[in-house]
N, C-alpha and C positions, 0 to 999 in steps of 0.2 A: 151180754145180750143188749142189741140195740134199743133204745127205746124209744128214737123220733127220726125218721127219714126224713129228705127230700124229693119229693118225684113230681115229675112232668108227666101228661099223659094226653091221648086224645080221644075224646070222648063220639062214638056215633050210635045213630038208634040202629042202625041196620047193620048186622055184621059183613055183610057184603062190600060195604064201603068202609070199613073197621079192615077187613082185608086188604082191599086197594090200599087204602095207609100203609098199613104193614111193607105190600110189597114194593112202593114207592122207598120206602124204608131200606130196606135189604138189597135195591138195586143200586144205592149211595146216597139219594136225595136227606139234606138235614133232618130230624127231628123236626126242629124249630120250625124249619120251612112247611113242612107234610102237616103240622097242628095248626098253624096260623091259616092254611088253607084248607082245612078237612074239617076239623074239629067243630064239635057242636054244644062245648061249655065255653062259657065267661073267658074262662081261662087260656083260651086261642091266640088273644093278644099278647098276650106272654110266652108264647111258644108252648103253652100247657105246662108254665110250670103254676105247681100249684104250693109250693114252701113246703115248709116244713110241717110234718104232724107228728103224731104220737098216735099211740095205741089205742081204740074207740073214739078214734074221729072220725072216721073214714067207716063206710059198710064193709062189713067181713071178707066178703071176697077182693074188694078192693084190697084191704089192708093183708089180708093175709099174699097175696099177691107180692103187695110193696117189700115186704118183707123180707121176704124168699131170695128178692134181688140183693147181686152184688152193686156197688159203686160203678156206674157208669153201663149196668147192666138193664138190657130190655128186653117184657115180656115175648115169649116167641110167637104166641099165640092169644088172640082176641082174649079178657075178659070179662065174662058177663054177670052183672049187677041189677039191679031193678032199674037205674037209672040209662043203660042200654051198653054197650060193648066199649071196651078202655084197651088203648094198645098203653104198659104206661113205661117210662122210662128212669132209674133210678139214680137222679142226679147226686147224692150226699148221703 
C-alpha cells in the first residue's frame, strides 16, 4: 500500500470551468499549460504540482481521489471538496 503520492491538480470554484479544463485536457493541450492558465490555487505556477503527501493531509475526497490513481493517471471527472472542484493529475 502506497503511503505518500505526488499529484498536480487544478483547482476552480465553478465546476463549469473545472470542465473546460478538463476538456482543454482530453483534446491534447498539457496539463502544465491548462493549470498555469485555469487554476485557481497557489499552486498554478507550478503547473499544479503540489509534491508529495501522505495520508491526512489533504481533505478526504481530495485524498481518496489521489489514491485511486495510477502513475501518470488523471481524474476523469471534476472533484468536489469544500474548497471547490480539482481536475488532479497523479505525477509519482
Amino acid at each position: 500500500m502506497t503511503d505518500k503520492v505526488r499529484c498536480s491538480h487544478i483547482l476552480c470554484q465553478k465546476q463549469s470551468r473545472c470542465l473546460e479544463a478538463l476538456e482543454r485536457i482530453n483534446k491534447g493541450e498539457s496539463f502544465n499549460k491548462v493549470a498555469m492558465e485555469m487554476s485557481e490555487c497557489p499552486s498554478r505556477k507550478r503547473g499544479g504540482d503540489l509534491g508529495f503527501f501522505g495520508r491526512r493531509q489533504m481533505v478526504r475526497e481530495f485524498e481518496d481521489a489521489s489514491f485511486k490513481l495510477n502513475i501518470g493517471e488523471m481524474t476523469k471527472e471534476p472533484v468536489r471538496t469544500q474548497f471547490g472542484y480539482h481536475i488532479i493529475l497523479r505525477t509519482a
